[in-house]
C-alpha positions in Angstrom: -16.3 -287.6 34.5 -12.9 -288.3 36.5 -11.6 -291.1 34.9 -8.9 -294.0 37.1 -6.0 -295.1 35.2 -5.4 -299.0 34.6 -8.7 -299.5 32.4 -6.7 -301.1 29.7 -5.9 -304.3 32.1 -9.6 -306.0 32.2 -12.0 -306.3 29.3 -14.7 -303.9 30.0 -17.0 -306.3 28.8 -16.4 -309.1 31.9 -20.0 -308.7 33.8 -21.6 -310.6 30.6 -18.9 -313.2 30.3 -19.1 -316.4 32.9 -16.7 -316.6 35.4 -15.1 -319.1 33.8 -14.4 -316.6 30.9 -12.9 -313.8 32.7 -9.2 -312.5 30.4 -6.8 -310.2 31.0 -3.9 -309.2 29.3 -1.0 -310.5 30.5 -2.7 -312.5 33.3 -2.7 -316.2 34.2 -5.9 -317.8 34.7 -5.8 -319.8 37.4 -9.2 -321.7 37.3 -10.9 -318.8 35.6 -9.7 -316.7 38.7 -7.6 -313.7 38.2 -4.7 -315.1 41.2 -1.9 -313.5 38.9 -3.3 -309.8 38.4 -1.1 -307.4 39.7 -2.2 -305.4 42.9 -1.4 -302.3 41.4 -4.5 -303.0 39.4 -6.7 -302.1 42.9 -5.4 -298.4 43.2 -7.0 -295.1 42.3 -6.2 -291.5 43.4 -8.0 -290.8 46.5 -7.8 -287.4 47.4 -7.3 -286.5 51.2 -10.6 -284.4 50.8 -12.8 -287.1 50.0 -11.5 -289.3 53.2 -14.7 -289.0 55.9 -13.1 -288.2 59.4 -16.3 -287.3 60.9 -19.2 -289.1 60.5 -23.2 -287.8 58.8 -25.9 -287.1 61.3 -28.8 -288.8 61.2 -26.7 -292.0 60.1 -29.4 -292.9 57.2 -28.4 -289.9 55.5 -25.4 -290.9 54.1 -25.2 -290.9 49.9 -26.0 -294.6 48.9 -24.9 -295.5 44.7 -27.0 -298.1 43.3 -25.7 -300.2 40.7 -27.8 -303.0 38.9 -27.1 -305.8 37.7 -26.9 -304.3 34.1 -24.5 -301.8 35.4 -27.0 -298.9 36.0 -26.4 -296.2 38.5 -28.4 -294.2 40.6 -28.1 -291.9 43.3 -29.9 -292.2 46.6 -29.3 -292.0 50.5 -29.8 -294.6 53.0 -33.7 -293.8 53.8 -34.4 -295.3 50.5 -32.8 -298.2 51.3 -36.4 -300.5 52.2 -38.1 -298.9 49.5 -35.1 -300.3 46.8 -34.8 -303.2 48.5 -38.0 -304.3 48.6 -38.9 -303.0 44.6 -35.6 -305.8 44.3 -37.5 -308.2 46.1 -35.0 -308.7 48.6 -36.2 -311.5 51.3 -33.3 -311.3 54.3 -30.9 -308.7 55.4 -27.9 -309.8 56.7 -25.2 -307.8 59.1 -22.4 -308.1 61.0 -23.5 -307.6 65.4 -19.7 -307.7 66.0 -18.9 -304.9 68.8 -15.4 -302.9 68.4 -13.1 -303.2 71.6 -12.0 -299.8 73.0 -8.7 -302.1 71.8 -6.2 -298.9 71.6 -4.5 -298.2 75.6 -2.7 -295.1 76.0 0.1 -295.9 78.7 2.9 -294.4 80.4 6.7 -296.0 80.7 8.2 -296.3 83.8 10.2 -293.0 82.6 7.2 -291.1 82.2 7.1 -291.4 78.2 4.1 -292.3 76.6 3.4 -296.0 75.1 0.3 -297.0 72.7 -0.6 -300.7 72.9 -3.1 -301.4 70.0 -4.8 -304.6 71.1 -5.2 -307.0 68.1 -6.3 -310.8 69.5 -6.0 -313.0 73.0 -2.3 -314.8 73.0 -4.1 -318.2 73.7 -8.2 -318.4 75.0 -11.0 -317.6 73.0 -11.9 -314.3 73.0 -15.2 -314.7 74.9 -13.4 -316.2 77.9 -10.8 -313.8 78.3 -13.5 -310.8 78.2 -15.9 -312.7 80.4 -12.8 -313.1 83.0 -11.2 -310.9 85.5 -7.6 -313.0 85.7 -4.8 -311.7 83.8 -4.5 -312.1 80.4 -1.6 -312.2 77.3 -2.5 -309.9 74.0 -0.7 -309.9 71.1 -0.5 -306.4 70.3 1.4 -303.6 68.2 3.5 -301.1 70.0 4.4 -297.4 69.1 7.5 -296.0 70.7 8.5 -300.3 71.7 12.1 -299.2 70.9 12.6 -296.6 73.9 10.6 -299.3 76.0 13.7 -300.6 77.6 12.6 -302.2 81.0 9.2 -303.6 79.5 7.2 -302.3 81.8 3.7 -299.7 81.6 1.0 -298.6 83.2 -2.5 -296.7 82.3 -5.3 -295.9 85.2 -9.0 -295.1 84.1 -11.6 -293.7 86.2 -12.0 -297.0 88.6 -9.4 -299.1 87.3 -5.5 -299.5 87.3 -3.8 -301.5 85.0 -0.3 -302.7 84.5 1.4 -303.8 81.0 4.4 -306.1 81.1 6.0 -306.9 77.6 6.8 -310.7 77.2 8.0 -311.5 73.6 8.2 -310.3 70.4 6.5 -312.1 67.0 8.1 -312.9 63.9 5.5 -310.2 62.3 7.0 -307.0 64.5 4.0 -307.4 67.3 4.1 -307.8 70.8 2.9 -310.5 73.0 1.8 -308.1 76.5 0.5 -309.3 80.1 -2.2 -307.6 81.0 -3.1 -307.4 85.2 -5.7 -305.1 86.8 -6.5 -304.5 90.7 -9.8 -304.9 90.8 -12.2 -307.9 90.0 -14.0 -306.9 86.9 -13.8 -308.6 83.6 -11.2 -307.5 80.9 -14.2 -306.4 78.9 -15.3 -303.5 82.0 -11.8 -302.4 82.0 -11.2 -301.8 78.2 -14.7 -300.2 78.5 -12.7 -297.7 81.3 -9.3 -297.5 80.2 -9.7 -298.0 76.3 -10.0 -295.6 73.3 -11.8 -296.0 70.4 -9.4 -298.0 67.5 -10.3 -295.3 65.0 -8.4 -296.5 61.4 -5.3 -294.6 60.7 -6.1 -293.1 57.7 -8.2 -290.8 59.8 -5.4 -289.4 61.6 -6.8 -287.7 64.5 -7.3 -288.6 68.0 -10.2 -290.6 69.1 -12.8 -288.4 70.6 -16.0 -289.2 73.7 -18.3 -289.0 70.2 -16.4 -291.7 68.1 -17.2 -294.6 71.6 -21.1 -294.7 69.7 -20.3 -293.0 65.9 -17.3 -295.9 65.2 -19.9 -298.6 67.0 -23.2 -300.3 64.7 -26.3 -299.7 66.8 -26.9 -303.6 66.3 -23.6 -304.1 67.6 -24.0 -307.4 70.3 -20.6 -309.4 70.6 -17.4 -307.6 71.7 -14.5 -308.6 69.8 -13.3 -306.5 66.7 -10.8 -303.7 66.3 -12.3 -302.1 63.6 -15.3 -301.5 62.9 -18.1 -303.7 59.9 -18.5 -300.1 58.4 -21.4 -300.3 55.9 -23.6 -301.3 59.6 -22.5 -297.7 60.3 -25.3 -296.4 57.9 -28.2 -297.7 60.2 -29.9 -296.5 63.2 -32.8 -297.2 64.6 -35.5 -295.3 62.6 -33.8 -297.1 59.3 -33.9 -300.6 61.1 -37.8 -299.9 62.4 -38.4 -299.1 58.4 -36.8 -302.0 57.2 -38.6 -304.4 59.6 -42.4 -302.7 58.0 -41.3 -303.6 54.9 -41.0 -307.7 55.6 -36.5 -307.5 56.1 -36.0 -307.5 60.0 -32.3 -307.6 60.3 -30.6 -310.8 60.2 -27.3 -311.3 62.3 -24.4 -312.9 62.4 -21.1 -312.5 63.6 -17.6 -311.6 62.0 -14.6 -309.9 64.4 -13.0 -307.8 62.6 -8.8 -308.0 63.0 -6.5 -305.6 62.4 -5.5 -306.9 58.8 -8.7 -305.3 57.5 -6.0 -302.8 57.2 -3.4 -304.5 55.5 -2.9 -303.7 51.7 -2.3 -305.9 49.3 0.7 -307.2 49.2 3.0 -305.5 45.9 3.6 -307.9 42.8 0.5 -310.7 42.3 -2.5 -310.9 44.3 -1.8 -314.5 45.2 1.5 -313.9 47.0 -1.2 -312.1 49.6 -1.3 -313.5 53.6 -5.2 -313.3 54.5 -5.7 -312.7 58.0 -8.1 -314.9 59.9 -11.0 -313.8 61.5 -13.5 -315.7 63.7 -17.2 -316.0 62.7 -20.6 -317.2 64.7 -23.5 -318.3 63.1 -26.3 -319.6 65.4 -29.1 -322.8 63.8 -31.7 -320.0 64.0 -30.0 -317.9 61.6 -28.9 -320.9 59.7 -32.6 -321.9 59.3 -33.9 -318.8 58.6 -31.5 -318.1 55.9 -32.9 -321.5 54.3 -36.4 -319.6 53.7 -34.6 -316.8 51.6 -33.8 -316.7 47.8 -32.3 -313.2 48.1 -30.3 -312.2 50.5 -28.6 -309.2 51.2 -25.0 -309.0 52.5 -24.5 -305.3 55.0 -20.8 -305.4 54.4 -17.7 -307.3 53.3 -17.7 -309.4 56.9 -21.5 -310.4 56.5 -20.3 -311.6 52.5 -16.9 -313.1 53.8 -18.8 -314.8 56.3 -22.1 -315.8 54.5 -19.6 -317.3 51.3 -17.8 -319.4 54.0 -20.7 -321.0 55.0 -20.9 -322.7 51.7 -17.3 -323.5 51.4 -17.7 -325.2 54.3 -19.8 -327.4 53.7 -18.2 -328.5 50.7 -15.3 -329.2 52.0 -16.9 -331.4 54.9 -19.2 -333.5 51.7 -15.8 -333.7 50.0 -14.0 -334.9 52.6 -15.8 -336.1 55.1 -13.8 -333.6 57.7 -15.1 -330.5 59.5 -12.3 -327.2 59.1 -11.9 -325.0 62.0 -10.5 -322.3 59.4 -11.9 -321.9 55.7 -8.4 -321.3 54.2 -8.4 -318.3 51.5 -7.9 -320.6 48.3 -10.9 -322.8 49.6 -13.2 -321.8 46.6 -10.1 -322.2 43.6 -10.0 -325.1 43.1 -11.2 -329.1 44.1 -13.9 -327.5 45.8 -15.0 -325.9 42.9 -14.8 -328.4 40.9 -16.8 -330.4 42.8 -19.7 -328.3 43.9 -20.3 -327.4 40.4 -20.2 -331.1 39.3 -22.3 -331.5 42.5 -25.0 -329.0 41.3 -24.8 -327.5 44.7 -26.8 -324.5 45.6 -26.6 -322.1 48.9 -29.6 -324.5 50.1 -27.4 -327.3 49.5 -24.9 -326.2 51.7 -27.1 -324.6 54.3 -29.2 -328.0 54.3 -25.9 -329.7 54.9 -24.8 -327.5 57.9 -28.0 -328.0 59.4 -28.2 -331.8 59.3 -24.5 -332.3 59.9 -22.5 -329.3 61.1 -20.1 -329.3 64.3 -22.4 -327.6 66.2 -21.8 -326.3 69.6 -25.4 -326.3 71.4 -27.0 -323.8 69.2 -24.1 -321.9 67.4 -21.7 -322.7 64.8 -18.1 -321.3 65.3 -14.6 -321.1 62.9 -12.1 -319.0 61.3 -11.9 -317.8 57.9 -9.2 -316.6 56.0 -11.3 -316.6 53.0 -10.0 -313.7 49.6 -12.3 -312.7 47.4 -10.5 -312.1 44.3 -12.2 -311.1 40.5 -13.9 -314.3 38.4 -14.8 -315.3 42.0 -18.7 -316.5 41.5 -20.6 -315.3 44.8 -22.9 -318.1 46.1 -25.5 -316.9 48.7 -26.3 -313.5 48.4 -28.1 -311.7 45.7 -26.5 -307.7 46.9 -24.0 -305.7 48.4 -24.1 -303.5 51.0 -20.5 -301.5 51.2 -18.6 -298.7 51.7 -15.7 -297.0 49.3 -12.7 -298.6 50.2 -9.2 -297.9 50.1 -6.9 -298.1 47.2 -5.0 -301.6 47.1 -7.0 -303.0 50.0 -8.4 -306.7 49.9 -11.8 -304.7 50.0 -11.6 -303.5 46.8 -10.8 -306.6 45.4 -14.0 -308.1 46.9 -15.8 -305.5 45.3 -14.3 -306.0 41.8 -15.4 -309.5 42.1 -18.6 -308.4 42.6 -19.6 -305.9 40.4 -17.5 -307.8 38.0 -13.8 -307.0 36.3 -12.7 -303.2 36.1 -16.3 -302.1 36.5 -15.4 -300.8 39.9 -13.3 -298.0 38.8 -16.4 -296.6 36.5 -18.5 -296.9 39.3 -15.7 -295.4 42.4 -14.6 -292.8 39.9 -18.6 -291.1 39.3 -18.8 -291.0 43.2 -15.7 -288.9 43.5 -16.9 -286.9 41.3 -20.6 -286.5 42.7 -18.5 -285.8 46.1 -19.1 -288.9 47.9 -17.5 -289.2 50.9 -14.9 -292.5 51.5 -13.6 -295.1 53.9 -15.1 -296.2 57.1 -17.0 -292.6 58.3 -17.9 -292.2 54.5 -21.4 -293.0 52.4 -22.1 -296.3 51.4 -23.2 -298.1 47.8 -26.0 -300.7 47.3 -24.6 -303.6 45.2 -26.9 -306.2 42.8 -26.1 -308.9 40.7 -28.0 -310.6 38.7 
């Protein structure tokens, strides 16, 4: 078996300690939470071969590992995915309806040189409004070629629409705030749909193709709004989804958009000295309620977990303090709120009960940022499994998945699907996820 280098760094013994009881050599323990490991301890060789740049037809196809909750692993594909999840006794199946932006423009400079303007947020307005309207809009954006772009001024015309692209400032971070102004009346979200490409990850390096506008898209995908897509949603189509539904788990939604720092490694030296982006998430009452009926829950990828774990943090900030956050900061679950809940006795009912009765609803949805890391000794509170890709090395991915399967267990478990030839990153297969 191909073996990743690093092992000696975690006890291989961690998924039957507490959290509370996690070690490491020459790691501080903040809390019982690795903060001080070393990001070099999320790397692994990754071949070039094994990187998926196209993506498996029929989607449920794709390889799925299974690991228990004792650590054993089997080999599957995705149409065995209701059959294992129900034998698990699975009762709700979350995912991530978040649609991917054509966020990546192709322009052309005034002097007839060619400009890419990747899209990443709205300068100021929600990102609803701006793709519901048909005014000019501000982006905040990253720019290729920005240096030659000496008078600041673009242009890029689709099959019905022409647009200009004006540069206004430059961030502290090396991006671009652009104007955005079209001549005709339809909303920014019609025009990316005309003059956009498909934000394919980098990592792929090729050129967006007519095929990747539905392969790099969920087919549950509802709310526009990501650059990148919630890639373990990639593994379902509809004969998968009609399956699940038979077997008692319609699909459950919620809504994570997916930014640009999905992309970010981890920043070199400690893991704590890492920036989390934020990323806006919508949970309607519906969902809220129905998740209250469930004992185990399913997460479809790192957004739906991000966003399902925030829920709780929430909440116990707001019986803490009184005070509802807009943005669930990263070290919300490392400390006083930690304390508390477990002093509290609070369980993922708790906190959904709590949301329920006293959330800062808006009509029927709940809406806020979170910035929330994942890191190893992190205790996961409302799901019972994993739904995930194979992620890169040193990505804040991986270290959500080491927190899940439990200290340097990952690298076992990443290592046996190289060498079974899984395919990896966001076109790859997928793994299945349980704790106990």
């Amino acid at each position: 078996m191909l073996s990743l280098q690093g092992q000696h760094q975690f006890d291989a013994k961690l998924p039957c300690r507490t959290h509370n009881e996690i070690i490491a050599h020459a790691t501080k323990i903040h809390r019982g939470y690795l903060w001080v490991v070393n990001s070099e301890e999320f790397q692994y060789p990754l071949p070039e071969e094994a990187i998926a740049t196209e993506p498996v037809h029929p989607r449920r196809a794709a390889k799925m590992l299974v690991r228990t909750s004792e650590g054993e692993v089997s080999h599957h594909t995705f149409e065995a995915l209701p059959d294992l999840l129900q034998q698990e006794g699975v009762d709700g199946l979350w995912a991530n309806d978040t649609k991917v932006l054509h966020a990546r423009i192709l322009a052309t400079k005034t002097t007839g040189g060619g400009l890419e303007v990747f899209l990443l947020s709205p300068e100021s307005a929600p990102m609803e409004s701006v793709l519901a309207s048909s005014e000019p809009c501000c982006w905040k954006a990253m720019v290729r070629n920005a240096k030659r772009w000496t008078d600041g001024h673009a242009s890029v015309t689709g099959t019905a629409t022409h647009m200009t692209i004006e540069r206004e400032a430059r961030g502290e971070d090396g991006t671009w705030t652009v104007r955005l102004n079209w001549d005709s009346d339809a909303t920014f979200a019609e025009v990316l749909e005309d003059l956009g490409k498909t934000p394919l990850p980098p990592y792929m390096r090729r050129a967006a193709v007519e095929g990747d506008k539905e392969d790099y898209q969920t087919v549950f995908a509802m709310a526009p709004g990501s650059v990148a897509a919630p890639t373990a949603g990639l593994h379902f189509d509809d004969t998968l989804l009609a399956e699940l539904e038979a077997v008692g788990l319609p699909l459950g939604r919620l809504t994570l958009h997916v930014g640009a720092g999905t992309f970010k490694p981890l920043t070199e030296g400690e893991v704590e000295n890492h920036v989390m982006h934020a990323e806006r998430c919508v949970v309607s009452r519906s969902s809220l309620e129905a998740m209250t009926t469930q004992s185990k829950r399913m997460a479809t990828g790192t957004t739906s977990l991000r966003t399902l774990e925030s829920l709780f943090w929430l909440a116990a900030h707001h019986r803490l303090h009184g005070e509802w956050l807009d943005k669930v900061p990263q070290r919300a679950p490392y400390g006083e709120l930690d304390s508390a809940s477990s002093k509290w006795g609070w369980t993922d009912q708790d906190a959904l009960d709590h949301l329920l009765a006293q959330g800062p609803w808006h009509g029927e949805e709940l809406s806020f940022e979170t910035q929330l890391m994942i890191v190893p000794g992190y205790r996961v509170r409302m799901v019972h499994g994993l739904i995930t890709n194979f992620h890169q090395p040193g990505s804040t991915l991986l270290c959500l998945v080491a927190a899940f399967v439990g200290g340097n267990d990952w690298k076992e478990m990443y290592a046996d699907a190289l060498a079974k030839g899984y395919r990896f990153l966001s076109y790859g297969d997928g793994s299945l996820l349980l704790r106990g």
